[in-house]
N, CA, C and O atoms as a DFTB+ gen file, in Angstrom:
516 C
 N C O
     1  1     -13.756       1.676     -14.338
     2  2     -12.539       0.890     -14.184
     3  2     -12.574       0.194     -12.821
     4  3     -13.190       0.649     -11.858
     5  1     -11.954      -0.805     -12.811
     6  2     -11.946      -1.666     -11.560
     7  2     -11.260      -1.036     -10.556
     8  3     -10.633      -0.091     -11.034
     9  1     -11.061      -1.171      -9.060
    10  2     -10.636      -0.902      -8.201
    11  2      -8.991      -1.385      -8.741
    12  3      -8.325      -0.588      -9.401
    13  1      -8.534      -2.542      -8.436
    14  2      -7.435      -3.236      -8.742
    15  2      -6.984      -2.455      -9.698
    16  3      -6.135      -1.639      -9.339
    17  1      -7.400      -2.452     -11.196
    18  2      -6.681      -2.105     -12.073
    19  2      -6.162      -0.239     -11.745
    20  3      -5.116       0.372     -11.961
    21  1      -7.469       0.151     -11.156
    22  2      -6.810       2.005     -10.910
    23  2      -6.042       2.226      -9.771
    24  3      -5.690       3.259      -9.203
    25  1      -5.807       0.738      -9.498
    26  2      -4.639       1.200      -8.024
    27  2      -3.177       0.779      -8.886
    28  3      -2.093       1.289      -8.600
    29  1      -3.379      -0.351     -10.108
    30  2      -2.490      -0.780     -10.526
    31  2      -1.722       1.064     -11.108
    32  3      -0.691       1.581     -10.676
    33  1      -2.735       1.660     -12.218
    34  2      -2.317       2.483     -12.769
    35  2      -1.832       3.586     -11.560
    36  3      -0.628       3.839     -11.594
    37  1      -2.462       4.134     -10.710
    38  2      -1.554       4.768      -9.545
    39  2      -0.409       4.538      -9.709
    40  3       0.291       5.183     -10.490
    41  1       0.061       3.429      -8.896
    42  2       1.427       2.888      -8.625
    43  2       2.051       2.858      -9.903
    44  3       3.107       3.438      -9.653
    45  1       2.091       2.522     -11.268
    46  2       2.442       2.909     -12.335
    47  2       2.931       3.960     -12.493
    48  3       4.097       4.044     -12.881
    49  1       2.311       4.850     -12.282
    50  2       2.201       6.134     -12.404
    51  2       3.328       7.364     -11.719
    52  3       4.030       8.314     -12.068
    53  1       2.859       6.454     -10.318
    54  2       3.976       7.396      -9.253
    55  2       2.983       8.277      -8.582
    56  3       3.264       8.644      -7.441
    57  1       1.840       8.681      -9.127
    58  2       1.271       9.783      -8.733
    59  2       0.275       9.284      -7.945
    60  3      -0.759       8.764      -8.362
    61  1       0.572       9.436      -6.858
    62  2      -0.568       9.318      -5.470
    63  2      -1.228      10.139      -5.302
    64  3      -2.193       9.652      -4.713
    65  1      -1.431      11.514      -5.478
    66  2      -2.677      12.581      -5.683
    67  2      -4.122      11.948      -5.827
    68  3      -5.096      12.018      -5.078
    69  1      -3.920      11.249      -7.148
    70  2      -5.445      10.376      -7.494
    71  2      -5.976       9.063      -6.287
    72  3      -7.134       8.650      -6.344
    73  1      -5.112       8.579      -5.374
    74  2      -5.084       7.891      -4.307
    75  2      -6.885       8.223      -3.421
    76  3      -7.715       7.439      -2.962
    77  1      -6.855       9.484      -3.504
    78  2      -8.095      10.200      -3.239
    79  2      -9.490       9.785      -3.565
    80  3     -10.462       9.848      -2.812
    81  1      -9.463       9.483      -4.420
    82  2     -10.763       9.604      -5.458
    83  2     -10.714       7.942      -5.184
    84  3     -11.820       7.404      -5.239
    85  1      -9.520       7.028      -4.883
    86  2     -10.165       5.516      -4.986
    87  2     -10.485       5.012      -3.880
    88  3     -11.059       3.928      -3.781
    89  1     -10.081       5.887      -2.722
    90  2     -10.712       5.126      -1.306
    91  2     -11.901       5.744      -0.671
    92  3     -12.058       6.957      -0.526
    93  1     -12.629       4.923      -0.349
    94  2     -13.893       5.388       0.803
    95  2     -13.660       6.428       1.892
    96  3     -12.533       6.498       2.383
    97  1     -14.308       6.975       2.175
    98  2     -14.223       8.313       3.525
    99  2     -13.229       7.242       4.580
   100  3     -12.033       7.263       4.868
   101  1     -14.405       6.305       4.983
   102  2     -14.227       5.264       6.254
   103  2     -13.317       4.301       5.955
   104  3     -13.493       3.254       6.577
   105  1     -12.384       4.321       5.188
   106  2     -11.516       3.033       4.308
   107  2     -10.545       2.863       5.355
   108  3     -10.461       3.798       6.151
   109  1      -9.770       1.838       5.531
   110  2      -8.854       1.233       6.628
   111  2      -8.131       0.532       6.042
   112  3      -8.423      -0.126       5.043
   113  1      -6.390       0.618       6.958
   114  2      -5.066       0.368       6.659
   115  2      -4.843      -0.514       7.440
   116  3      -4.926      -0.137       8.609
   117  1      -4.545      -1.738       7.278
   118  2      -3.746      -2.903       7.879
   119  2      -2.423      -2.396       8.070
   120  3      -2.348      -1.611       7.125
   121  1      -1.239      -2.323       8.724
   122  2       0.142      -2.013       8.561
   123  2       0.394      -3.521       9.160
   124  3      -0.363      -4.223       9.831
   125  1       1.724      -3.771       8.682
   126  2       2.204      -5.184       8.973
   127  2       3.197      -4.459      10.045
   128  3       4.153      -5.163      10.371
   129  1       3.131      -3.177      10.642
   130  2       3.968      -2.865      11.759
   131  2       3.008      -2.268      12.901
   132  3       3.105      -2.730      14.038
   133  1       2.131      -1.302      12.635
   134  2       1.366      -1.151      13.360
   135  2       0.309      -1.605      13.893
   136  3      -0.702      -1.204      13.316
   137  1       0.107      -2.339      14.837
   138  2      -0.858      -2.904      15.256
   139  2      -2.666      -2.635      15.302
   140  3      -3.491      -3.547      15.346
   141  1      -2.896      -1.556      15.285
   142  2      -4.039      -1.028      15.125
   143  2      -4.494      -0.218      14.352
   144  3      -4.202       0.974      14.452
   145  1      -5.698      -0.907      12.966
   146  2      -6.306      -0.255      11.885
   147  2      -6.093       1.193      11.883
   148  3      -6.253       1.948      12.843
   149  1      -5.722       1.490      10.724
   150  2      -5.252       3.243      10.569
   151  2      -6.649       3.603       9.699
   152  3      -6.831       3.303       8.519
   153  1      -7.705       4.407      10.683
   154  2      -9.260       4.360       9.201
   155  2      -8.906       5.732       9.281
   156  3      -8.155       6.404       9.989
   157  1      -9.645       5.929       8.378
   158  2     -10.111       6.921       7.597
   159  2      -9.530       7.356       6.035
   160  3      -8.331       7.088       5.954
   161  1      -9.989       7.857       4.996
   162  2      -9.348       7.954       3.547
   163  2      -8.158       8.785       4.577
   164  3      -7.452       7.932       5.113
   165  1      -7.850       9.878       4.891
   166  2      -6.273      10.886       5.358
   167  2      -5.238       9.701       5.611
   168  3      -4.397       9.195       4.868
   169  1      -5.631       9.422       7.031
   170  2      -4.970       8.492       7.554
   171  2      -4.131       6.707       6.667
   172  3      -3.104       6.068       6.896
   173  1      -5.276       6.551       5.676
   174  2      -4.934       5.614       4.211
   175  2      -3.994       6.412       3.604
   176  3      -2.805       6.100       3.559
   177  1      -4.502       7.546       3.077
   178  2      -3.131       8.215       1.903
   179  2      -1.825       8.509       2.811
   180  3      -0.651       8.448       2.445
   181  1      -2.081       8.680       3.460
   182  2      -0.815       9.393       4.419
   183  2       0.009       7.843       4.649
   184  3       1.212       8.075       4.766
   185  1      -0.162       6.987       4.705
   186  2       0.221       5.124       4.698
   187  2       0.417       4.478       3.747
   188  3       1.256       3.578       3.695
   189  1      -0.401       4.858       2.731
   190  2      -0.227       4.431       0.965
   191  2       1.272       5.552       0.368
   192  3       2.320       5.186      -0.165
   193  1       0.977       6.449       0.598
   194  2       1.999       7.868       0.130
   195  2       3.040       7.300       0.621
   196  3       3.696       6.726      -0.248
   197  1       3.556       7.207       1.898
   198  2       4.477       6.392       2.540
   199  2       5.543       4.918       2.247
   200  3       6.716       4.545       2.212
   201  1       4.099       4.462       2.081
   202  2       4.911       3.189       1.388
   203  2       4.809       3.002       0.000
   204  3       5.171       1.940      -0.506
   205  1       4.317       3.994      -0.715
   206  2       4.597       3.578      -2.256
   207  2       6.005       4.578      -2.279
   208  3       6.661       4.380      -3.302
   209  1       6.527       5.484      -1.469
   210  2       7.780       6.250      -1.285
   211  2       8.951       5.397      -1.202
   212  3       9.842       5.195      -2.028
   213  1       8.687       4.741       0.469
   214  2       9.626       3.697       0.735
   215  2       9.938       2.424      -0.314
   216  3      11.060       2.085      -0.691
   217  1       8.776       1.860      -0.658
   218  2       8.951       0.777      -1.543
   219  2       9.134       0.645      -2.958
   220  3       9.598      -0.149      -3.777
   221  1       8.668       1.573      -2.907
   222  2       8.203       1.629      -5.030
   223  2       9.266       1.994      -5.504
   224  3      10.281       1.801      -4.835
   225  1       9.392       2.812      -7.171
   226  2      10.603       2.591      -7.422
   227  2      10.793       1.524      -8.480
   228  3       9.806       0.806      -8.636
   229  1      11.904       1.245      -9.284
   230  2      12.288       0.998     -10.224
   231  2      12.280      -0.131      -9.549
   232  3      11.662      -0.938     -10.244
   233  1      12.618      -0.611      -8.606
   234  2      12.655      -2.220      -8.291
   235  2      11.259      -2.959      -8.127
   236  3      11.127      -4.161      -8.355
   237  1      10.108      -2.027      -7.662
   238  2       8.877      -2.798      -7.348
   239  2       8.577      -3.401      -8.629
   240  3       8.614      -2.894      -9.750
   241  1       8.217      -4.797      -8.193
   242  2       7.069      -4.796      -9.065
   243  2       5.487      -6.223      -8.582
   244  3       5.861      -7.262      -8.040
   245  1       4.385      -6.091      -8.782
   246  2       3.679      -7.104      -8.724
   247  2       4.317      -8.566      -9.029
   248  3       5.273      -8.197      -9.712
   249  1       4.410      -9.802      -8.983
   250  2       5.034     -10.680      -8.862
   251  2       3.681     -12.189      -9.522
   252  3       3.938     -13.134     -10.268
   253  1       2.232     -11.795      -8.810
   254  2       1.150     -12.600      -8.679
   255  2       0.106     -11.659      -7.952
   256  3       0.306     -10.654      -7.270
   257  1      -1.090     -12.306      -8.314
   258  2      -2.623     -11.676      -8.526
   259  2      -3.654     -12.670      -8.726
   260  3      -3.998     -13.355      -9.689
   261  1      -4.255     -12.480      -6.897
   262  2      -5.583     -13.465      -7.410
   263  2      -6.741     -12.706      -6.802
   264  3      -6.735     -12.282      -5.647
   265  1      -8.048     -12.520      -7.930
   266  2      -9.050     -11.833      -7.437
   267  2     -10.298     -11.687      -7.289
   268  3     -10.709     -11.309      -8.386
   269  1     -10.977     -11.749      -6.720
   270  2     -12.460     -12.330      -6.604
   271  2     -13.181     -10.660      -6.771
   272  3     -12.653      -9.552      -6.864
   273  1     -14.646     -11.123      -6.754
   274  2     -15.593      -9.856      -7.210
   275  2     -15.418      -8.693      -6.527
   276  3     -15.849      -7.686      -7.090
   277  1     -14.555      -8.475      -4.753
   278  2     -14.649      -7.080      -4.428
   279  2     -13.512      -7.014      -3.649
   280  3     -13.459      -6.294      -2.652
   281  1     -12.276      -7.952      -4.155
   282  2     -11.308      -8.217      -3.615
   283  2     -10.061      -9.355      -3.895
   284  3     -10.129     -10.562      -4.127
   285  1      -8.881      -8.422      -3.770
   286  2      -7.373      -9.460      -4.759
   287  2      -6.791      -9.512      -3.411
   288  3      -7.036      -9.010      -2.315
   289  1      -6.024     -10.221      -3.859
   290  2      -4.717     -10.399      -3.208
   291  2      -3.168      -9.929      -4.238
   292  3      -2.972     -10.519      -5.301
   293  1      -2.629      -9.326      -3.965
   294  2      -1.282      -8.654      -5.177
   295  2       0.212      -9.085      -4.206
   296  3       0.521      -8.425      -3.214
   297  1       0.971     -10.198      -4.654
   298  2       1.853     -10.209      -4.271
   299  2       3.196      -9.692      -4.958
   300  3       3.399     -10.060      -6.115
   301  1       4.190      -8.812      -4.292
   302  2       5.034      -7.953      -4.652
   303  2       6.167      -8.325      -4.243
   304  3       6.279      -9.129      -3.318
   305  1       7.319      -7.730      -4.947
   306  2       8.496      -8.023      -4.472
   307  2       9.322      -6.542      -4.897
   308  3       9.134      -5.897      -5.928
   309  1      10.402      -6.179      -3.647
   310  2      11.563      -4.847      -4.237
   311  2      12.465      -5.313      -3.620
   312  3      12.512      -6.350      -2.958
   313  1      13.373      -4.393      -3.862
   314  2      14.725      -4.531      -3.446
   315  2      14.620      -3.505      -2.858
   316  3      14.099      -2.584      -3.487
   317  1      15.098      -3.222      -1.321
   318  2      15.693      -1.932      -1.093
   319  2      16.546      -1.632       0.014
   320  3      16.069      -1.756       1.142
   321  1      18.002      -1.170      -0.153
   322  2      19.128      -1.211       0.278
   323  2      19.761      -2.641       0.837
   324  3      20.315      -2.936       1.896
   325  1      19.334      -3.602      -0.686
   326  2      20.604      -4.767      -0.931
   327  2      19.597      -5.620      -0.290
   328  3      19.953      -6.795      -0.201
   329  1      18.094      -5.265       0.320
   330  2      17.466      -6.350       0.845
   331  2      15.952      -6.309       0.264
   332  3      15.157      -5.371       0.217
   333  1      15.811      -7.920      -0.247
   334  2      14.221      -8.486      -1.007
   335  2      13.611      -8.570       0.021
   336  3      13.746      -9.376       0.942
   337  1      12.609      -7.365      -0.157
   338  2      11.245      -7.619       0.324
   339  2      10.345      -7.722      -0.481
   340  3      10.149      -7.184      -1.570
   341  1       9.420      -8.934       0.494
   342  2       8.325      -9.708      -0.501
   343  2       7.119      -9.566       0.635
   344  3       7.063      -9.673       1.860
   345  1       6.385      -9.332      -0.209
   346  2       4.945      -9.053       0.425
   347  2       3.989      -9.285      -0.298
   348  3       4.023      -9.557      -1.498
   349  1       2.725      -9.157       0.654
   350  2       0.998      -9.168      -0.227
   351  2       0.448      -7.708      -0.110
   352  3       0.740      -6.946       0.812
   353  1      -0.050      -7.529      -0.738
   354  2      -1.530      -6.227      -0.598
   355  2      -2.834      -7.198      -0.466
   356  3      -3.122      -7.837      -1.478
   357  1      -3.428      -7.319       0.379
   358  2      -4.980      -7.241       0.268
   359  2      -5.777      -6.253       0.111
   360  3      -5.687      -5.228       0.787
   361  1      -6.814      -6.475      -0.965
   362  2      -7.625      -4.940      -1.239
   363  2      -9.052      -5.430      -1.172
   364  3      -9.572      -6.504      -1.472
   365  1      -9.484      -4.381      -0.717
   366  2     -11.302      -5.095      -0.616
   367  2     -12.035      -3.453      -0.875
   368  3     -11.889      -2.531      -0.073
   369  1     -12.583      -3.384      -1.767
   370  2     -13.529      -2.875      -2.250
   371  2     -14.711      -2.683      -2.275
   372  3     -15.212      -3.497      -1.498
   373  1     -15.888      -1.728      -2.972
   374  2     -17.450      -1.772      -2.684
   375  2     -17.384      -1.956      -3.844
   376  3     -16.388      -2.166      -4.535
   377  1     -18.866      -1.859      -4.233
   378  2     -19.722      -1.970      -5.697
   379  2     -19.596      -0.823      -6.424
   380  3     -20.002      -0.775      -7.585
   381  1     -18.905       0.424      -5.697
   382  2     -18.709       1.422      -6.135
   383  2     -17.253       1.318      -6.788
   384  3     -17.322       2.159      -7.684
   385  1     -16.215       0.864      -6.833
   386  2     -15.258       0.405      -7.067
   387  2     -14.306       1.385      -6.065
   388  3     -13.299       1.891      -6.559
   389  1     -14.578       1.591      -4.928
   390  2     -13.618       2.087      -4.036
   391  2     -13.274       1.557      -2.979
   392  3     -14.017       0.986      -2.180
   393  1     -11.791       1.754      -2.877
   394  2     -11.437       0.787      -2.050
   395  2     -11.789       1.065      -0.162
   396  3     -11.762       2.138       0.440
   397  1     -12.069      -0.187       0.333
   398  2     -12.570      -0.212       1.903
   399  2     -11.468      -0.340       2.599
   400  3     -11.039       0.478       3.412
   401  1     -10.739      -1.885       2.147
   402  2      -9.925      -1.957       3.061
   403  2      -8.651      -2.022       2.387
   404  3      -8.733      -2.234       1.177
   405  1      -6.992      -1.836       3.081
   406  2      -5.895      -2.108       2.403
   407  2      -5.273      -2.967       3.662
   408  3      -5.482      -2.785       4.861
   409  1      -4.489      -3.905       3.058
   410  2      -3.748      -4.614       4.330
   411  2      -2.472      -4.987       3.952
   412  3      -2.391      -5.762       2.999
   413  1      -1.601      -4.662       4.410
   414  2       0.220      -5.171       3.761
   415  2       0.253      -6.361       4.858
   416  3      -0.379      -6.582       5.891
   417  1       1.295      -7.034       4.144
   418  2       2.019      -8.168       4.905
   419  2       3.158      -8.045       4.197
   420  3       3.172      -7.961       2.969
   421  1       4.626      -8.019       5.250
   422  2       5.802      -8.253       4.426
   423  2       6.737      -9.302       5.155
   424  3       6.623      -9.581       6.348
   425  1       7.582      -9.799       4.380
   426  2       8.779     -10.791       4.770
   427  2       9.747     -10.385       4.467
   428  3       9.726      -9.360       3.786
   429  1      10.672     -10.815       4.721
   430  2      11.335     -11.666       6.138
   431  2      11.333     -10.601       6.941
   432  3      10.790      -9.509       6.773
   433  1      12.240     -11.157       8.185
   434  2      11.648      -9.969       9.152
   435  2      13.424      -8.945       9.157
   436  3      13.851      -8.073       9.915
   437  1      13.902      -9.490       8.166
   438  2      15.199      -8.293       8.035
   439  2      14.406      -7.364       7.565
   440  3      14.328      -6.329       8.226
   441  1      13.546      -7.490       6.203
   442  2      12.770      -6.731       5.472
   443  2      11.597      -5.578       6.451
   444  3      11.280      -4.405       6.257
   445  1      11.227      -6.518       7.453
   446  2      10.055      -5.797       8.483
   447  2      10.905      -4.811       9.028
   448  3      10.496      -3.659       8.891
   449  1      11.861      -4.946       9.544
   450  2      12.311      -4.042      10.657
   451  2      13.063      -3.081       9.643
   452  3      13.073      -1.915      10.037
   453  1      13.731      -3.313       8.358
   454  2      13.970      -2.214       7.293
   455  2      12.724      -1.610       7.040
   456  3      12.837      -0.448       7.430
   457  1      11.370      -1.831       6.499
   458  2      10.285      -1.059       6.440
   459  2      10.111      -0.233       7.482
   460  3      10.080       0.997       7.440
   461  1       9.961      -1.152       8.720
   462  2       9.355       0.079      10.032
   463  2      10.485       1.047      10.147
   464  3      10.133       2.179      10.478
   465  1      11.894       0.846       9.929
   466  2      12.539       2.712      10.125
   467  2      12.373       2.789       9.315
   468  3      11.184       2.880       9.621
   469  1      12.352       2.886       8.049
   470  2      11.738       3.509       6.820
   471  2      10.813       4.496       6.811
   472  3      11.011       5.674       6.513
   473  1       9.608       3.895       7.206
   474  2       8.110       4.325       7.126
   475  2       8.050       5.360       8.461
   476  3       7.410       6.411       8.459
   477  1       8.801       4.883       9.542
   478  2       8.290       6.019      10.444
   479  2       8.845       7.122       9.900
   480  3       8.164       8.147       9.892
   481  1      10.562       7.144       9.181
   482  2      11.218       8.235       9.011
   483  2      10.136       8.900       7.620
   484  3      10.229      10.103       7.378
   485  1       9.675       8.491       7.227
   486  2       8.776       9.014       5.875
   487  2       7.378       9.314       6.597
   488  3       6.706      10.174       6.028
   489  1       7.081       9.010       7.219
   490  2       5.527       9.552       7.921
   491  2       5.819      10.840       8.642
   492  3       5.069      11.802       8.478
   493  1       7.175      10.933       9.663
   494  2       7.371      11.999       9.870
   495  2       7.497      13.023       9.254
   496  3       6.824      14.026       9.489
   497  1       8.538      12.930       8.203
   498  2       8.202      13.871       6.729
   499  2       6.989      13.810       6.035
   500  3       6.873      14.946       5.575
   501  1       5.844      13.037       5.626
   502  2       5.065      13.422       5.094
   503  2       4.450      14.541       6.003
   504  3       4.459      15.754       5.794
   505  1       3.898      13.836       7.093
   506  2       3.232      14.917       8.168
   507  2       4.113      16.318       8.623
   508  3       3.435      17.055       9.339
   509  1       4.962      16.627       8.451
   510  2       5.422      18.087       8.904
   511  2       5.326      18.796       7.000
   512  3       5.614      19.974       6.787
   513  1       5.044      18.174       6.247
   514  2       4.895      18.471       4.858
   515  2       3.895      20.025       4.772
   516  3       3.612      20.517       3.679
C-alpha cells in the first residue's frame, strides 16, 4: 500500500498505534510552530498523536491532493472551537513506502496561535502519559 493512502487510513481510523510501522527510524516533523525539525520516528508520533488529537475529529477532513512518486501535498480543513483551520501536510516518503518527512502549514494566524496552545497543552499530556 502506498504511503499516502496508509496515512489516509490511519487518520480514518483514529488509531495512531499503526503510526509506527509507517515512519522511518530518522523521519522528521516540520511544525508550523516550532521552529526546529522534530527527527526521529518517537519524536514524529508524539507530533502526529498530538495533532491528529487537536485537529481531527468529526470536522477534519482532506479538502485536495496532489502527488508525485515519493511525495503529496494533502490540503485540509477543521473547525475547532468556532474557528476554520486550513492547512497542508507535506509527506515525502522512500521506495519503501515509509514516510521521511512530515511538514504542516496552517492558516490564518487566529488558527496558528489556537493550534500552538492546543498542541503544547496535548504534548504535555501525551508526554507525562
Amino acid at each position: 500500500m502506498n504511503a499516502v493512502d496508509e496515512w489516509h487510513r490511519i487518520i480514518k481510523s483514529g488509531d495512531m498505534s499503526a503510526l509506527g510501522e509507517l515512519l522511518t527510524e530518522d523521519a522528521v516533523f516540520f511544525s508550523p510552530i516550532v521552529h526546529t525539525p522534530q527527527e526521529g520516528r518517537d519524536l514524529v508520533m508524539l507530533y502526529l498523536t498530538g495533532a491528529g488529537n487537536v485537529l481531527g475529529g468529526d470536522n477534519f477532513k482532506y479538502v485536495k491532493e496532489v502527488r508525485g512518486p515519493n511525495d503529496a501535498v494533502l490540503e485540509f480543513e477543521t473547525v475547532v472551537d468556532g474557528i476554520t483551520i486550513n492547512g497542508v501536510d507535506i509527506i515525502s516518503w522512500n521506495d519503501d513506502q515509509k514516510i521521511t518527512e512530515f511538514k504542516v502549514m496552517v492558516r490564518p494566524l487566529k488558527a496558528i496561535q489556537l493550534v500552538h496552545g492546543r498542541m503544547k497543552a496535548m504534548l504535555e499530556q501525551l508526554q507525562s502519559a
